[in-house]
N, C-alpha and C positions, 0 to 999 in steps of 0.2 A: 555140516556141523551137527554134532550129535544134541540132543535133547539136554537140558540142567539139571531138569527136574522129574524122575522116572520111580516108577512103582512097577518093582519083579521085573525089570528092563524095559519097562516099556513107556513115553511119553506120556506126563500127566495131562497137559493141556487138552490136545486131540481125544480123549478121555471124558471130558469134563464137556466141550462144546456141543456136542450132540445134546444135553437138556436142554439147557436153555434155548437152543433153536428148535429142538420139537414144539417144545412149551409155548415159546411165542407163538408161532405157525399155530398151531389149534388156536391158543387165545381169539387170534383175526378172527379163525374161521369161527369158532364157536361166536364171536360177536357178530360176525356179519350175519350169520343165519339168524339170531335174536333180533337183529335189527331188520330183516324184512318178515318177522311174526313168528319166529322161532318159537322152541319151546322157552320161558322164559328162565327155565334154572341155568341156562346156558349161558348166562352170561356171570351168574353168580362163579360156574368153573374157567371161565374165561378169567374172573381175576385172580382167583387163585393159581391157575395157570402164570398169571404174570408173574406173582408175588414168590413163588417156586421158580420161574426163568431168571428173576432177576436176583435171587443168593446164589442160583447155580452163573448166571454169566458173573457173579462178581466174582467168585472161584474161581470159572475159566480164565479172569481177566489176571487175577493174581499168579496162574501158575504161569499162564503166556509171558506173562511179566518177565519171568527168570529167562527165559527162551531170548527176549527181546533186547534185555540186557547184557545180554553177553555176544549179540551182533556186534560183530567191528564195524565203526564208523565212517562213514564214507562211501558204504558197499549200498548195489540196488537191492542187498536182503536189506537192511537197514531203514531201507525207505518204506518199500515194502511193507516192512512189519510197522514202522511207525503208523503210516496211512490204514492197514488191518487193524490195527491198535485203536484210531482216534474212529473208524469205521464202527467199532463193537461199542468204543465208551459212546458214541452218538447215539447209538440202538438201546443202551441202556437207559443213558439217560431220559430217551421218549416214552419209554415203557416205564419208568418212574415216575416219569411226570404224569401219564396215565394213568398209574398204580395210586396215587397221590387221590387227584381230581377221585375217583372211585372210591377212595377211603372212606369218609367223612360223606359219601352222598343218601341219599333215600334209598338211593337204588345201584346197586352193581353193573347196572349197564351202562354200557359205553357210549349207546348216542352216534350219532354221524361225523361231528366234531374229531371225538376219539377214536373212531375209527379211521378216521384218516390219518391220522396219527400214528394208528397202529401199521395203515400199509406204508406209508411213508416208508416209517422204521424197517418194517420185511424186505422193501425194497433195497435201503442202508445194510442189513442185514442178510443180502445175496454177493451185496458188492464183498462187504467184507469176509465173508465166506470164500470168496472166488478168489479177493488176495491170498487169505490161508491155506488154497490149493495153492497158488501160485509158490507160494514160501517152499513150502514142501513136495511139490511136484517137481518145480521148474529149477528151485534156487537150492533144494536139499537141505532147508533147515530142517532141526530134527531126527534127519534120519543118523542110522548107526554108520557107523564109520568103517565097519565091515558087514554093511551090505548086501547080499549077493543071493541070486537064485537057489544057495546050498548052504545059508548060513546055519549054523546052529541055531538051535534054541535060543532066546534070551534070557533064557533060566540056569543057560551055562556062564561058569567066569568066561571072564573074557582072555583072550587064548593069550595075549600078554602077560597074564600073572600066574607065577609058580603058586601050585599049592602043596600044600607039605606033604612029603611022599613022593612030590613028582620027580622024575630024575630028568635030569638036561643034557 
């Protein structure tokens, strides 16, 4: 099943996921080193880390969206992308509620509490990661529908539409 939503032929979503999971992944680690005596600004880029992971996962989650609605119903892509789907909105919402708690505090750091929180989330965050191989590795959401070790460019039309000029 080809992609809905593409820029210059290529999938927006898969595009878009790569921030937000670099961003959270540092986030952790920049807290965790603050929390066993780190340098302390690290936890000041740890939230900000979030608060950039988390407009970029709402992006990812809006482009996947197109992707996930136009799964026919009944299929194991279907489920798949649901449980990928409710796997990321979980990982957002902890980093929210994170993002939150850290807003309004004295201090930017995370604390033991939110860091657990934060692995928790990485952990949620691998799962549904491993679905979104799944989708596109195993189930071929996504991909192009001409395929192939020799395909053209995706900068080229696509070999079904005439363009003017062309003779047939």
């Amino acid at each position: 099943m080809e992609s809905r939503l593409k820029v210059l032929g290529h999938p927006v979503h898969p595009m878009l996921v790569m921030f937000p999971v670099a961003l959270f992944v540092t986030a952790v680690i920049f807290d965790l080193v603050d929390t066993v005596g780190g340098p302390g600004f690290l936890a000041e880029v740890a939230y900000w880390n979030i608060t950039v992971g988390l407009i970029g996962g709402l992006l990812a989650a809006a482009a996947g969206a197109f992707d996930l609605l136009a799964l026919p119903a009944g299929t194991r892509a279907k489920r798949v992308g649901l449980t990928h789907a409710a796997a990321n909105v979980a990982v957002i919402l902890l980093f929210a509620a994170v993002w939150a708690v850290r807003l309004n505090a004295d201090s930017r750091a995370a604390g033991g509490a939110l860091v657990a929180i934060e692995v928790v989330a990485l952990a949620i965050l691998g799962v549904g990661a491993w679905l979104g191989g799944e989708l596109v590795d195993r189930l071929g959401v996504g991909v192009d529908p001409e395929h192939d070790l020799n395909a053209p460019s995706s900068l080229r039309p696509p070999s079904s539409t005439q363009r003017i000029g062309d003779v047939r």
